[in-house]
C-alpha positions as CSV (number, residue, x, y, z in Angstrom):
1,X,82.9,-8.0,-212.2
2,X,83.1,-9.8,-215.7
3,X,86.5,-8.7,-215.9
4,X,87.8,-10.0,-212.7
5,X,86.8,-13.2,-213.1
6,X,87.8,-13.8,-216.7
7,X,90.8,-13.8,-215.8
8,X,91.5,-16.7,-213.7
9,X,91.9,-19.8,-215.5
10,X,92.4,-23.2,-213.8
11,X,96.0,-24.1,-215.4
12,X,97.0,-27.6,-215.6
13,X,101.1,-28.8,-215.2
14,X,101.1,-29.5,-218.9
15,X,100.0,-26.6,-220.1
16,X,102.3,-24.1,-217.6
17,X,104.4,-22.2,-220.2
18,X,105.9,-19.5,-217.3
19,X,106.9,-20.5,-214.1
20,X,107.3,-17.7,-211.6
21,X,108.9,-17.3,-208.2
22,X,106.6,-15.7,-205.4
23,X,109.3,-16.0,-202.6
24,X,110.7,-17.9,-200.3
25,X,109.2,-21.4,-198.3
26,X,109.3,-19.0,-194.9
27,X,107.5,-16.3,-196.7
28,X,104.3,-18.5,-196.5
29,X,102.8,-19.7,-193.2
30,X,102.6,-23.7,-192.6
31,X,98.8,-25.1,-192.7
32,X,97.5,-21.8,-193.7
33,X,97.2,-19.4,-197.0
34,X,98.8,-16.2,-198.2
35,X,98.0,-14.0,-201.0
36,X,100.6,-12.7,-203.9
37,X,99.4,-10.4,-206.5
38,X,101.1,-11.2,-210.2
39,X,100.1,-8.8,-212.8
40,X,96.5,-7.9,-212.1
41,X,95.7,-11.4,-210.5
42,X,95.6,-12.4,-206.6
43,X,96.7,-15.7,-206.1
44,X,96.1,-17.7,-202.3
45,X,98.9,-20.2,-202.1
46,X,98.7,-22.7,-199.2
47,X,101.6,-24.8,-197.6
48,X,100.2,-27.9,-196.2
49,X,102.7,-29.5,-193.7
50,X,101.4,-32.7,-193.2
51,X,101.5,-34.0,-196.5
52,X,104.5,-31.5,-197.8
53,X,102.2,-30.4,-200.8
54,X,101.4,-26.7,-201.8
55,X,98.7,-24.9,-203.6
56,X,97.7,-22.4,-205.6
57,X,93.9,-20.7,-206.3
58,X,92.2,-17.6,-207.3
59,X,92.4,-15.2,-204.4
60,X,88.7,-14.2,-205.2
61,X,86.2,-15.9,-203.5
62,X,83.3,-16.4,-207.2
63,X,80.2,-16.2,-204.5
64,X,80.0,-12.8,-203.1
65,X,83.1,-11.7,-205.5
66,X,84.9,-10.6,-202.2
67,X,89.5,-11.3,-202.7
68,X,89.5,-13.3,-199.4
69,X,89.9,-16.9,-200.2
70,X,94.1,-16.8,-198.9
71,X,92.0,-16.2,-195.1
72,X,90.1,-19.2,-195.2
73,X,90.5,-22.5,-193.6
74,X,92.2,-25.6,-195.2
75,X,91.9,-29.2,-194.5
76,X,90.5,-32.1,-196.3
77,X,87.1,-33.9,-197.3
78,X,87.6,-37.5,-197.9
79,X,91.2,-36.9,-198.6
80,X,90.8,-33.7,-200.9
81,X,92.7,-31.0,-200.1
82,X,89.8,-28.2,-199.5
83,X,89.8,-24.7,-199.0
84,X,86.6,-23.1,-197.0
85,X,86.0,-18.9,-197.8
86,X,86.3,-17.4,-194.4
87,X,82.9,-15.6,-195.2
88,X,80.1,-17.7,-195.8
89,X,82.0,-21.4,-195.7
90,X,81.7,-22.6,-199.3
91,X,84.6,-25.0,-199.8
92,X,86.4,-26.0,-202.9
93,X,89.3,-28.9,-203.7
94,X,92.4,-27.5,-204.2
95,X,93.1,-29.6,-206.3
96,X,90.9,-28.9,-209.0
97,X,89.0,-26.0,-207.8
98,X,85.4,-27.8,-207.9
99,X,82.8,-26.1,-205.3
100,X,82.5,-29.1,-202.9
101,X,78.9,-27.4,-202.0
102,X,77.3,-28.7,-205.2
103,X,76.8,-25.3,-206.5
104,X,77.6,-24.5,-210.3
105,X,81.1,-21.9,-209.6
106,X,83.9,-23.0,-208.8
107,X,87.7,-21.5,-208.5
108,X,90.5,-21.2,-210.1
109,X,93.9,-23.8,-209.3
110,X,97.3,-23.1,-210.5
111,X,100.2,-25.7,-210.4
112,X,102.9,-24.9,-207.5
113,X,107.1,-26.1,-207.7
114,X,109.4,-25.9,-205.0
115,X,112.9,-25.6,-205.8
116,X,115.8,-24.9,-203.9
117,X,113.6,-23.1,-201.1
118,X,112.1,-20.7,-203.7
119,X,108.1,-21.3,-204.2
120,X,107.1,-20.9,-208.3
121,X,103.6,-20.6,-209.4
122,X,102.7,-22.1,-213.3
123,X,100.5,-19.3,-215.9
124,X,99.7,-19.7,-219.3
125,X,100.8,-16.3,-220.8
């Protein structure tokens, strides 16, 4: 499993050297997440309406190692975005990908642009 998780690397604005589209606006559902798979990674990239922000994490949830984390709930703790695994409810921000829980893992975030309807995703390659 060393290999799966090696490669996902939180990747901050500055440091996005390829920016790639991952389809449209309506491809992705409002207030909820869907998965895309670039190269060998899955990425979970949420639309939330109310604020007109999007993000992007590591489809693979780092607790039970299970590629589920597009299925589980958003909202917001204290006004950080958060994402919950829909199997055991360990929540991270999606901004940064810190585990909210306390615990040591935490996930993966990339940056996420919007232009002229298309949704791009930032990697480091």
């Amino acid at each position: 499993m060393e290999e799966i998780v090696s490669q996902y690397q939180t990747v901050k604005p500055a440091e996005v050297n390829s920016w790639v589209k991952v389809g449209l606006i309506h491809d992705f559902p409002e207030n909820a997440g869907a998965c895309i798979k670039y190269k060998s990674r899955q990425i979970a990239v949420y639309h939330f309406t109310r604020t007109q922000k999007w993000y992007a994490c590591q489809n693979l949830c780092p607790h039970k190692m299970e590629m589920v984390l597009s299925r589980g709930l958003i909202g917001d703790t204290e006004g950080i975005p958060k994402l919950a695994c829909p199997m055991h409810k360990k929540t991270f921000s999606l901004e940064d990908g810190s585990n909210l829980n306390g615990e040591k893992y935490s996930i993966a975030t990339y940056p996420v642009k919007i232009e002229e309807g298309n949704v791009y995703i930032g990697f480091v390659e």
